[in-house]
N, C-alpha and C positions, 0 to 999 in steps of 0.2 A: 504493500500500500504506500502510495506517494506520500507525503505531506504536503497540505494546502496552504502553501508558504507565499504563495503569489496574492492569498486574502488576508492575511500581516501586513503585507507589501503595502496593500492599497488601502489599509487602515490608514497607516504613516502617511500617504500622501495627501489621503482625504482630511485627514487631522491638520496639516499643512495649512492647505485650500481654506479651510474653518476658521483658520487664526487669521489669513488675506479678506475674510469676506468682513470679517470681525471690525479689524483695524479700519475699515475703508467706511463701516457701518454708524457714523454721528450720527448724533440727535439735529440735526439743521433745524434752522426755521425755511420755512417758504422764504423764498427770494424774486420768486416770479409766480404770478397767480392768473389761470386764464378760466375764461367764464365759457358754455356751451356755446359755439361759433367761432372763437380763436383757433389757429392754427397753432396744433401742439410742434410739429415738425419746425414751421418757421419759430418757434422760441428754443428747440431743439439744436436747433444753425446756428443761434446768434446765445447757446448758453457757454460759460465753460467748467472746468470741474468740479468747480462749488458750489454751483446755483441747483438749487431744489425747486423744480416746477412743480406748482400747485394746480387742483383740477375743482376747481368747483363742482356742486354734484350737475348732473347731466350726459346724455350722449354726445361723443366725440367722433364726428363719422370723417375719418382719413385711416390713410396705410404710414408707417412710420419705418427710418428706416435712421440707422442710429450707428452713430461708429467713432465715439467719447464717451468720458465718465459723465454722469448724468444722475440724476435720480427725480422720478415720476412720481408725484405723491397723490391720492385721491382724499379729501376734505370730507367726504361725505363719513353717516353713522356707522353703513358697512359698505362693504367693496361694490356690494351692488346698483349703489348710489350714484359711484362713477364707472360709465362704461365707456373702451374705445373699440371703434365700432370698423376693421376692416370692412373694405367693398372691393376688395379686389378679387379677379378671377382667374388671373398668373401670380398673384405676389403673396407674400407671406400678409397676415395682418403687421407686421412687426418685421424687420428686418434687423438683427445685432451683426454689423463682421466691420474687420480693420477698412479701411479707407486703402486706398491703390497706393502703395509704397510707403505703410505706416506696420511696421509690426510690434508698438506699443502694445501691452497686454491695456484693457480698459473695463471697467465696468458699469454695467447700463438697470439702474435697479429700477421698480417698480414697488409701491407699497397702495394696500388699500384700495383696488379698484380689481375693476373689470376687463378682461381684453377678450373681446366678442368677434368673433369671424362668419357670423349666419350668414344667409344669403341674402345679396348673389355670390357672395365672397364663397371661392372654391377650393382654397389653398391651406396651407398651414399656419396658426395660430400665429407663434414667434418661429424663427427660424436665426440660429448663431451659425457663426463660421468664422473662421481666424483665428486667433487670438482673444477673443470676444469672452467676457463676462458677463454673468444676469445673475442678478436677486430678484428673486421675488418674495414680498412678505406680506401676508393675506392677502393674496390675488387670484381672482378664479378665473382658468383660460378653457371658455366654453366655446360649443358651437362650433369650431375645425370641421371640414370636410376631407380635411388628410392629418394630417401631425397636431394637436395641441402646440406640441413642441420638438422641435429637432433639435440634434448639436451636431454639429459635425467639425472633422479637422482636430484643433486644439482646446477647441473652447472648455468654457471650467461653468457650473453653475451652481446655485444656491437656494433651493425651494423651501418657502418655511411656512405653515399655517397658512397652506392652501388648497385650494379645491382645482383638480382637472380634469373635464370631464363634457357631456354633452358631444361627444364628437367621435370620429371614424374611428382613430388611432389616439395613443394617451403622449408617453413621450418616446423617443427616441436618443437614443446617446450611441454616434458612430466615431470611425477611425480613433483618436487618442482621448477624447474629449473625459472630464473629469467630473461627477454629479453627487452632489445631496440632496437630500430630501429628508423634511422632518415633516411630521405632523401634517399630515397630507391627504385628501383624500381621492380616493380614484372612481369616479363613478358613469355611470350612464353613457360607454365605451363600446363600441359596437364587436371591435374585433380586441387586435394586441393592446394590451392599458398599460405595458412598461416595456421596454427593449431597449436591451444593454449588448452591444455588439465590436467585432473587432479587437481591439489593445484597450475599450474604454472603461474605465475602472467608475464602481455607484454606491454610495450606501445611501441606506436607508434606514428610518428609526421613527417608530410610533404611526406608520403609516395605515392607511384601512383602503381596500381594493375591494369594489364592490363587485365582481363580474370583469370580465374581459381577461386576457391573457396576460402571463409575465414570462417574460425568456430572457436566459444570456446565451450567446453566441459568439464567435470567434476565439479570441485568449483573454475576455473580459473577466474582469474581478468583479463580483458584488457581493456585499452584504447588507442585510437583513437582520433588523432585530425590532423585537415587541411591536410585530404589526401584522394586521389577519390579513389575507387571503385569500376568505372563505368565496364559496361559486365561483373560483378562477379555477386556471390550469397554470400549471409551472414549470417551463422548461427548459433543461439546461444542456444545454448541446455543445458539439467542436471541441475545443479545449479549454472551455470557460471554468473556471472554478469559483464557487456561490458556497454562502456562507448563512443557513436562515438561524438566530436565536428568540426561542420564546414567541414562535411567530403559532398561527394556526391557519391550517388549512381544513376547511368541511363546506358541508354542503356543496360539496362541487358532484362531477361527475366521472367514473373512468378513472385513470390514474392521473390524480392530481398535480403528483409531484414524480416529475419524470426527468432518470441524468442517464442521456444516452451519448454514442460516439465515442470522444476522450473526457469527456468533464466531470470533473469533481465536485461532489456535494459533500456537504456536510450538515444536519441539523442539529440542534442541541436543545433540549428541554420544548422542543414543538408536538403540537397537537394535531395528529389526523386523523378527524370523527365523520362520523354521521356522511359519509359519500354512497352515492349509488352508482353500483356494479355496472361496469359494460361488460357487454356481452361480444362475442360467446362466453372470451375467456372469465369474464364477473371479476374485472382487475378493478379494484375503489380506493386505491392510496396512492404507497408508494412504489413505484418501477425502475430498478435499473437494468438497463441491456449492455450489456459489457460492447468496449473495455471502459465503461465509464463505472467510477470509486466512487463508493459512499459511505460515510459514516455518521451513523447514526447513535448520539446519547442521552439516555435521559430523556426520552419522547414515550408521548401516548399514542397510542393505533388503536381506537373503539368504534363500536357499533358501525363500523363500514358495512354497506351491502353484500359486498362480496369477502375478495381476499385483502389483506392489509397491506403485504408486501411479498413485491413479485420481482422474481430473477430470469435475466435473460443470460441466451449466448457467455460469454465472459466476464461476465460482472463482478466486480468484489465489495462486499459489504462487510463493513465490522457495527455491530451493532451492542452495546452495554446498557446496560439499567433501565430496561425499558419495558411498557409495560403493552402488551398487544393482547386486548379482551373483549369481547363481545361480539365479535366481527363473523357474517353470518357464514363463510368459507374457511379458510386457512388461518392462521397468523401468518407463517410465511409460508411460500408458495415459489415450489423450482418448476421452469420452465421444462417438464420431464414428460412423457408419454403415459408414463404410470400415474404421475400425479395428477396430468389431466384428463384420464379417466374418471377419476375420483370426482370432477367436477362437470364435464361434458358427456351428454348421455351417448353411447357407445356410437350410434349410428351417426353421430357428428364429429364425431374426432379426428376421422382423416380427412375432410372438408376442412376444417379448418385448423389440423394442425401442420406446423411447417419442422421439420429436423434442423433445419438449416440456424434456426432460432434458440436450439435445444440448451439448457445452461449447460455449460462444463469451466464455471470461474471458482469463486473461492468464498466462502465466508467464516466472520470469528464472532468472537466476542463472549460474554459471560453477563450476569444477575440478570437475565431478564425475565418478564414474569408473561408466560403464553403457555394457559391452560387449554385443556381438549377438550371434546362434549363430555358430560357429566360431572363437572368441575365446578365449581363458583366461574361466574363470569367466563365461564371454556369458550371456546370458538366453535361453531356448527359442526365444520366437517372435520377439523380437526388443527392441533396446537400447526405443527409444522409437516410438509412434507417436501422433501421426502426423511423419514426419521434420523439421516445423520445429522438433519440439522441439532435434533435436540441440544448438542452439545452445548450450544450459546444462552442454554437456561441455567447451567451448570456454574 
């Protein structure tokens, strides 16, 4: 088993990042104040580092495109007071990237308002690039027809106590680009509601995903900690290695949390309940398909529809102290011919089972608590199969 050293790695850089967004983050007062009908753009051109633009409440119908230190303030009780109102149908509502032969790092914040892209606007929310910076603190980026939010390239960003949602896609973080997010919530997402892709390193903390997808991709680092979820799907592919603590995932559907390809997973003290089985196989947790690692501590697997945790191909899992109960199939569940008899009624098994798929990886681990039918809390069809797993109760 590797160790997940590249999710250290990107703790350190993201704790970096936290201490720049920090420093740069005064208390200003307004310096420039415009009422519903000013152009925020032309006070945008004519601000410079230190001026804090104020928004009366009202709608702001322009596309803004932004490439200096700045900060957007919205006056109003809540963010919904002030909105700015893309109408475009090539352009982001928001544009952040360096200027044509500037690669000054900048940052472009936002506090307390709205940035609305409905229609006819057909594009993405905000969109960075360069060197480029964003905070955002209480701001909700609705209504997108593509990205809430993209990063792409270098950029670095800062999300705090706020809402994204209303729209096709949630955020996006490509090539190097570097993201937090605290206190956040992800909602009313049609498809993907998080994507961490490429070299781009994410954490996250206290966040709530109401539906839509989360994935990392390429040789991304993310972490995750004390944030639900639940009705999502999670997936960690390529060589990404993901990090969830104290997070939950339930109510979803299928296998929730899924590390397939090369990536690394790791949970620790996370919760996967109450999911409903797909079918044939009736997978409702968690899945690795080798050669992708996972290690699992200190986590609850209950009352899933089906199986709790399912092995593929070459997988390796270590799993400790954990407790896998009530779950109406397996606790764990090897991708085996014999085992999936146990669960697919005979005349369906070579329909839909593949050899090619068959586990032959590795599992360890020790304390964990997964009883069998007739047991307090047993599992339907039974603790593990195939029996050598027992040993990881041991």
């Amino acid at each position: 088993m590797r160790r997940i050293t590249g999710v250290v790695a990107g703790v350190l850089v993201l704790a970096v990042l936290a201490s720049v967004f920090a420093a740069a983050d005064q208390d200003v007062e307004c310096t420039i104040t415009l009422q519903p009908g000013d152009s925020i753009q032309e006070a945008i051109d004519n601000a410079d580092g230190a001026d804090v633009i104020c928004l009366a409440p009202g709608v702001y119908e322009e596309i803004l495109t932004i490439s200096r230190d700045i900060k957007i303030r919205g006056t109003g009780e809540t963010p919904g007071e002030v909105q700015i109102k893309g109408t475009s149908r090539t352009k982001p509502g928001v544009s952040i990237a360096s200027s044509e032969g500037n690669e000054e790092p900048f940052i472009a914040a936002f506090e307390n308002l709205t940035l609305l892209n409905r229609y006819p606007a057909k594009f993405h929310g905000v969109e960075l690039g360069g060197v480029a910076g964003l905070k955002l603190t209480g701001v909700a980026v609705l209504g997108s027809m593509r990205y809430a939010l993209i990063l792409r390239d270098s950029t670095t960003a800062e999300i705090s106590n706020s809402t994204i949602g209303d729209s096709e896609y949630g955020i996006k973080a490509a090539d190097s680009c570097t993201l937090i997010v605290s206190d956040t919530t992800f909602s009313d997402i049609d498809e993907m509601a998080f994507e961490v892709t490429s070299s781009a390193s994410a954490t996250l903390e206290r966040c709530d995903f109401s539906g839509g997808e989360f994935a990392a991709g390429g040789s991304a680092v993310v972490v995750v900690v004390d944030s639900i979820l639940d009705r999502s799907t999670t997936s960690i592919g390529g060589s990404a290695q993901a990090s969830f603590e104290a997070c939950s995932f339930s109510y979803g559907s299928g296998g929730v949390v899924t590390a397939i390809s090369s990536a690394q997973l790791r949970l620790t003290h996370c919760t996967i309940s109450h999911n409903s089985p797909e079918t044939p196989a009736r997978i409702s947790g968690l899945v690795v398909a080798g050669p992708a690692t996972a290690v699992v501590e200190g986590c609850e697997f209950s009352d899933n529809g089906g199986t709790a945790l399912h092995l593929q191909a070459n997988a390796a899992l270590v799993i400790k102290d954990s407790v896998i109960v009530r779950n109406t199939d397996f606790g764990i569940f090897a991708y085996l011919k014999d085992c999936w008899y146990l669960i697919v009624a005979d005349s369906t098994v070579d329909k839909y089972y593949s050899p090619g798929e068959e586990f032959h990886g590795r599992i360890s681990g020790s304390g964990n608590t997964i009883p069998g039918p007739g047991e307090p809390d047993g599992n339907g069809l039974g603790d593990v199969c195939p029996n050598s797993f027992s040993t990881v109760k041991e």
